[in-house]
C-alpha positions as CSV (number, residue, x, y, z in Angstrom):
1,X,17.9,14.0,21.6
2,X,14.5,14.3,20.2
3,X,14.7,11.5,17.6
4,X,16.0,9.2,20.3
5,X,13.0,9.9,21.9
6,X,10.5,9.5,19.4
7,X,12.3,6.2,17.9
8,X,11.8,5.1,21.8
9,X,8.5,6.2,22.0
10,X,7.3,3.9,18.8
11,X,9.4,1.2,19.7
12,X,7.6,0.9,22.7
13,X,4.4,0.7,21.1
14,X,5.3,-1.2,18.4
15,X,6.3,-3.6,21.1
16,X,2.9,-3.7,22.8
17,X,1.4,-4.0,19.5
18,X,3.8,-7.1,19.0
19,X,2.4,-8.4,22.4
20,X,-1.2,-8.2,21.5
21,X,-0.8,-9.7,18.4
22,X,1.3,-12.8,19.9
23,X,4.5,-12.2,18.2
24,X,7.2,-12.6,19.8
25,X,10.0,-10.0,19.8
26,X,12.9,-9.8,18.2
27,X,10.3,-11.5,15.3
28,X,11.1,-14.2,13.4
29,X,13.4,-13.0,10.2
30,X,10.4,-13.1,7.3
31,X,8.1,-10.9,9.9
32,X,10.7,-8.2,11.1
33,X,11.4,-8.1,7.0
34,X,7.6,-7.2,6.6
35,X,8.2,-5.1,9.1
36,X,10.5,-2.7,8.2
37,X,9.1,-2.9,4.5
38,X,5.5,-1.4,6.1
39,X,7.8,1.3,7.8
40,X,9.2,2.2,4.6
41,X,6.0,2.4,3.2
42,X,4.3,3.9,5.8
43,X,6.9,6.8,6.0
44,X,6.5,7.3,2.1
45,X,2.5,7.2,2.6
46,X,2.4,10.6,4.3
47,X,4.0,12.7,1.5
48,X,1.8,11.2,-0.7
49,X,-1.2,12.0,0.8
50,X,-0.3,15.4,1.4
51,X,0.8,15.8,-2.7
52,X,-3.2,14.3,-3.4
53,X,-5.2,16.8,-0.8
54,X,-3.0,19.4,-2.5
55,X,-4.0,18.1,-6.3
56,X,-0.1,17.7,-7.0
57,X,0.5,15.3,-9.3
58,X,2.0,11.8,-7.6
59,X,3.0,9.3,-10.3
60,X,6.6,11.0,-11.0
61,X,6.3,11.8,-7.2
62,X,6.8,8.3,-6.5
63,X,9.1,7.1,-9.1
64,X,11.6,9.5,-8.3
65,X,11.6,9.7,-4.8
66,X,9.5,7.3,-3.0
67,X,10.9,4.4,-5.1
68,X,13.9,4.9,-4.0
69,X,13.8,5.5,-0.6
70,X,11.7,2.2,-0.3
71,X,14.5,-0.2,-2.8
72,X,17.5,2.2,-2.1
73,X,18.0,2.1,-6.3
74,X,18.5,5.4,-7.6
75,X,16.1,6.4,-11.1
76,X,17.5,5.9,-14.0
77,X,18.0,8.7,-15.7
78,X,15.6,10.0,-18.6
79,X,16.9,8.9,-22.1
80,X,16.9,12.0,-24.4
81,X,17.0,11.0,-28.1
């Protein structure tokens, strides 16, 4: 029940947020694409951060799981001679 909520929660806002900018909602096809694409992003930035404040390293971070969350293409797998 409580992701319902929360999705609920941000859809509202998100929906103000549409309002205030003049959008109009469901958004035109090119905007809710944008969209979605900053939500993927924007869920990915939070790991991220956290790996820098820690010092963890962030470059294979991304490439192996951020990647593909955000295209939904697996890594290819490391070539070993």
């Amino acid at each position: 029940m409580k992701p319902y909520l929360a999705a609920l929660g941000i859809g509202l806002l998100v929906g103000a947020l549409y309002s205030l900018l003049g959008t109009r909602s469901p958004a035109p096809p090119a905007v809710a694409l944008l969209g979605l694409l900053g939500m993927l992003l924007g869920e990915q930035a939070v790991p991220l951060a956290k790996r820098v404040i820690h010092g963890q390293e962030v470059a294979s971070f991304w490439k192996t799981t951020c990647a593909e969350r955000v295209t939904g293409i697996p890594p290819e797998p490391d070539e070993k001679p």
